[in-house]
N, C-alpha and C positions, 0 to 999 in steps of 0.2 A: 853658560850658566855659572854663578858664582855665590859662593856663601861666604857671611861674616856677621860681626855682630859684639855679645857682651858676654863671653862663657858661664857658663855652659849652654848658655842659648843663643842660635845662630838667626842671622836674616838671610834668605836667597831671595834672588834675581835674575833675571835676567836681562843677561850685559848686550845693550846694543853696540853696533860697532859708529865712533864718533865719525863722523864726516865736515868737509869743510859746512857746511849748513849747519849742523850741530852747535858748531865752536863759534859761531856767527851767533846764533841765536841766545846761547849763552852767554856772552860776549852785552850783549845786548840787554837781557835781563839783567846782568850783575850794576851795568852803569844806571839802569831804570831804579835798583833799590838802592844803590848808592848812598843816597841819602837819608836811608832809614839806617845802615848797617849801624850796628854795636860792638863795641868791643868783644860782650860775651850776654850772656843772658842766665836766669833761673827757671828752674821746672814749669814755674807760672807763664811761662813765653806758650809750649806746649798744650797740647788738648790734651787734658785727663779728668778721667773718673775720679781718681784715687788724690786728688790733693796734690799732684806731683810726685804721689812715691813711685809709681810708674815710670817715671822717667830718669833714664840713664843717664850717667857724668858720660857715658862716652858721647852719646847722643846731642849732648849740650857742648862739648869740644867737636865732634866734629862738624856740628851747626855753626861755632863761633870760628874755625880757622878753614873753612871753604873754600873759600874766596882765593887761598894761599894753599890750600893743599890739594883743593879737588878741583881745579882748570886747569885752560892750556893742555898741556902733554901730560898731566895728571886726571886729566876729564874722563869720567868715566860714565855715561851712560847706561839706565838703566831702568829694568820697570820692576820694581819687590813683586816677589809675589809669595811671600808666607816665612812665617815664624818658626823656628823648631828646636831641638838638641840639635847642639852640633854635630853626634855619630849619627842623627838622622841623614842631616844634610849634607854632609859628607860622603856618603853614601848615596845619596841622591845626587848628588854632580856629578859624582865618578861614574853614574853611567850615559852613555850617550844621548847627546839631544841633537836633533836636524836643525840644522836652522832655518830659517822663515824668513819672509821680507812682509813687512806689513809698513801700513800708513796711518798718522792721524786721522780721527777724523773728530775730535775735538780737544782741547785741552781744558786745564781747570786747575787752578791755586786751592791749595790746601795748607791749612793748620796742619802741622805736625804732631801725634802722638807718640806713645813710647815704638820705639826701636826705630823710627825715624818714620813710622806709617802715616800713610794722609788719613786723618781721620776726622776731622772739620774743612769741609768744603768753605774755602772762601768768596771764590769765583769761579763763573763756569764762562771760557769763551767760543761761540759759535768758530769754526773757521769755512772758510771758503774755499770752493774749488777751483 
């Protein structure tokens, strides 16, 4: 489990461990958007409520250098799962989790909101067994 974010307010997750299929598939989606990528974008790219004030400069950097900071041997897999203080979350990783082995069993494209949460479903795809 792992927390970050935009202080004093942290994101957790939980960090799956990358595998050759991971890095394949990633791999894979980045040359698929290829051709939409942008140099960088404004809060307007973003789902919000608020106009965009919701949305963080860090969140719009690290949306805009991905590509170059978060693949390959920087790939970090993961699934959010909640917002906090950071001496919450802190405190919340420091103590132990077991870990799990789970499987898809569908995935889905999401608009991005603030802290980098999916909050506009864009696509939902059936997978197969």
């Amino acid at each position: 489990m792992g927390a970050e974010g935009d202080p004093p307010i942290g994101v957790a997750g939980i960090v799956i461990e990358p595998t050759d299929d991971l890095h394949r598939l990633q791999d894979e989606l980045i040359a698929a958007v290829k051709p939409y990528i942008v140099k960088t974008g404004t809060p307007a790219a973003f789902f919000s409520n608020e106009g965009g004030r919701d949305i963080q400069a860090a969140l719009i950097s690290y949306v805009a250098h991905f590509v170059t900071d978060a693949t390959g041997k920087r790939f970090n897999p993961h699934v959010t799962i909640g917002v906090g203080t950071e001496a919450y979350l802190n405190k919340m990783v420091a103590e132990p989790f077991a870990s799990f082995t789970f499987s898809p069993a569908g995935a889905s494209v999401y608009q991005l909101g603030s802290f980098g949460t999916a909050r506009k479903e864009l696509r939902a795809l059936a997978l197969t067994p």
